[in-house]
C-alpha positions as CSV (number, residue, x, y, z in Angstrom):
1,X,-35.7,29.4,-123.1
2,X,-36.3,25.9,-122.0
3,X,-39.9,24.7,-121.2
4,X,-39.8,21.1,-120.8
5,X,-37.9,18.4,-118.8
6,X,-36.7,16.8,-122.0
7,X,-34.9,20.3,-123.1
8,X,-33.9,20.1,-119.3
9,X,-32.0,16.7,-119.7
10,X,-30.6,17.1,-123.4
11,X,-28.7,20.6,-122.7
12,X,-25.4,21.3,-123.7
13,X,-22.5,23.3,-123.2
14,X,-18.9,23.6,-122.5
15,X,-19.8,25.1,-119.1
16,X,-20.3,28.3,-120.4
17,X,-23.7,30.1,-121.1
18,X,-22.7,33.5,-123.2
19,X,-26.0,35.2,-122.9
20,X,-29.2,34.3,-120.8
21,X,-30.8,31.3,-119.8
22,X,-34.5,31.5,-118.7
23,X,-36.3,28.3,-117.4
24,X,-40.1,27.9,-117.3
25,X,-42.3,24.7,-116.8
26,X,-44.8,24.7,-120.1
27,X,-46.9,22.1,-118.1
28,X,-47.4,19.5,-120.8
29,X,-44.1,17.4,-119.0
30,X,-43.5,18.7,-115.3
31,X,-39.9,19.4,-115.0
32,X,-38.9,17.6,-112.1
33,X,-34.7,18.1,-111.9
34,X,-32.1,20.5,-113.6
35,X,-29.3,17.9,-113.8
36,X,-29.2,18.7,-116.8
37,X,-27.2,21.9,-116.1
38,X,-24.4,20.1,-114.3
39,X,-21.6,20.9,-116.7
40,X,-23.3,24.9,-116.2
41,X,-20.1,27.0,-114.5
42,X,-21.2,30.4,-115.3
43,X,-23.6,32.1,-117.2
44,X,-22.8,35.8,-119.5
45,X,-25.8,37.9,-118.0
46,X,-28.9,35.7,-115.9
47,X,-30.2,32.6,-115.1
48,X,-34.3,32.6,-114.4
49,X,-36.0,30.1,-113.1
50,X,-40.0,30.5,-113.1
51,X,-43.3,28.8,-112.8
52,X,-41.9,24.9,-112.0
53,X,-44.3,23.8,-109.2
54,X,-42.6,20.3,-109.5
55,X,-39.3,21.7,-108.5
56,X,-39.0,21.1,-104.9
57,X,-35.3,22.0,-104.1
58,X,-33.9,24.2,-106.2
């Protein structure tokens, strides 16, 4: 689970999630982008995304 823009912006991977990935705004930095996921090409089971207000285009 990532909770904060930082998290967000440091991921890593070889484009490859093996299990799930869930996404939720903790509120102490809003999470503005995903960009961090860029290198993301598929994901093993689920990708969630929930409760990030500052997440206009998704």
């Amino acid at each position: 689970m990532l909770t904060t823009q930082d998290q967000v912006d440091v991921f890593s991977c070889d484009g490859v999630v093996t299990g799930s990935l869930i996404i939720q705004d903790d509120g102490s930095v809003p999470m503005t982008n995903l960009n961090g996921f860029s290198p993301l090409s598929s994901a093993g089971k689920l990708i969630v995304v929930l409760t990030n207000p500052s997440l206009d285009r998704f």
